[in-house]
Wavefront OBJ file of the C-alpha trace (Angstrom):
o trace
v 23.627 -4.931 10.900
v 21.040 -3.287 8.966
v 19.096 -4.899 5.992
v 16.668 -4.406 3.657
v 13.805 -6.535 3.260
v 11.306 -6.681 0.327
v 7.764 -7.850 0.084
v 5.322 -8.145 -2.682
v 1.995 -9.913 -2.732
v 1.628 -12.960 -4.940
v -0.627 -15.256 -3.613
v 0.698 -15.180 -0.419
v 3.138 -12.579 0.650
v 7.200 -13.343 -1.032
v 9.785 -12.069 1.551
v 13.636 -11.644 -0.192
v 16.065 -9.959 2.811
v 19.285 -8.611 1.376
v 22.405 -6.334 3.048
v 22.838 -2.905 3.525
v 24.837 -2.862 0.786
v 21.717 -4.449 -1.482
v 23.884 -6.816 -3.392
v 24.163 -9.771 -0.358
v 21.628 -11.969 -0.251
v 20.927 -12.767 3.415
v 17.520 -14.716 3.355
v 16.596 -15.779 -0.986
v 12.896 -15.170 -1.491
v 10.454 -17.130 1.511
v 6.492 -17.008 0.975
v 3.999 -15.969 3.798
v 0.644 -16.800 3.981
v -1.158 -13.418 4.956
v -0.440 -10.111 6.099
v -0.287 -10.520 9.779
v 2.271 -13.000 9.504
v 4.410 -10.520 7.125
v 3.748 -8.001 9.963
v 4.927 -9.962 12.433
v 8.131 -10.914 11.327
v 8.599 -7.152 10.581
v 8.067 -5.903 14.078
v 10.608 -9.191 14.977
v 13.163 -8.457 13.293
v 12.756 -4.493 14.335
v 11.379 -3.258 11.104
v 8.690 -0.312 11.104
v 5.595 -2.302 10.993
v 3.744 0.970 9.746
v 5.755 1.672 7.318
v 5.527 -1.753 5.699
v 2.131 -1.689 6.332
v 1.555 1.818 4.645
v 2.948 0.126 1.805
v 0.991 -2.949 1.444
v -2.167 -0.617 1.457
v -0.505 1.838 -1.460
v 1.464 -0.740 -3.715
v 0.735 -4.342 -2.745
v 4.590 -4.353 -2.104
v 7.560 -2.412 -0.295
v 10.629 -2.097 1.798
v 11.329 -1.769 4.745
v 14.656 -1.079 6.612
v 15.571 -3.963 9.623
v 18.165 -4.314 12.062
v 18.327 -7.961 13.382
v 19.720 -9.310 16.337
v 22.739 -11.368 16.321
v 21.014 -14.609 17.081
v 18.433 -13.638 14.359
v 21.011 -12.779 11.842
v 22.298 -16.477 12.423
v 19.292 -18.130 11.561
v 18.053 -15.985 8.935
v 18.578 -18.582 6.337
v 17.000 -21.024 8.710
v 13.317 -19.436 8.599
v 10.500 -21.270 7.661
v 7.754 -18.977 7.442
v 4.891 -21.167 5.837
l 1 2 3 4 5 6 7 8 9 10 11 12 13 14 15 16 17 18 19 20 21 22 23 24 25 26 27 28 29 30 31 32 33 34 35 36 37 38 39 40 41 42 43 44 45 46 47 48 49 50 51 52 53 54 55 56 57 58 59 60 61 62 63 64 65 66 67 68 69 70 71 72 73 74 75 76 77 78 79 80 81 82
């Protein structure tokens, strides 16, 4: 299942994940502490780290596409990211 998770940088970095079809709300807004963490929950859930990253440098926010694994798609909701 693909979704689409946003990112913007208020101190700290605010994740909000939502469906393909960008109306579901899979995972409501979450805040990271830096970059690296954003970054690394990117690459986990099989997002294009580069991308995201080329967007942080550009905009200080951005999308980026994912495609989580069953298992992760369970416990979306369940992430504690601070």
């Amino acid at each position: 299942m693909r979704a689409l998770m946003n990112f913007q940088e208020r101190d700290g970095w605010w994740i909000h994940i939502i469906a393909a079809d960008c109306r579901t709300v899979l995972l409501s807004f979450r805040r990271v502490r830096d970059q690296e963490t954003l970054l690394r929950i990117v690459r986990k859930l099989h997002g294009d780290p580069e991308l995201a990253e080329h967007d942080i440098r550009r905009w200080g926010r951005g999308s980026v596409w994912i495609d989580p694994s069953p298992e992760q798609r369970k416990t979306l909701g369940a992430f504690n990211f601070v």
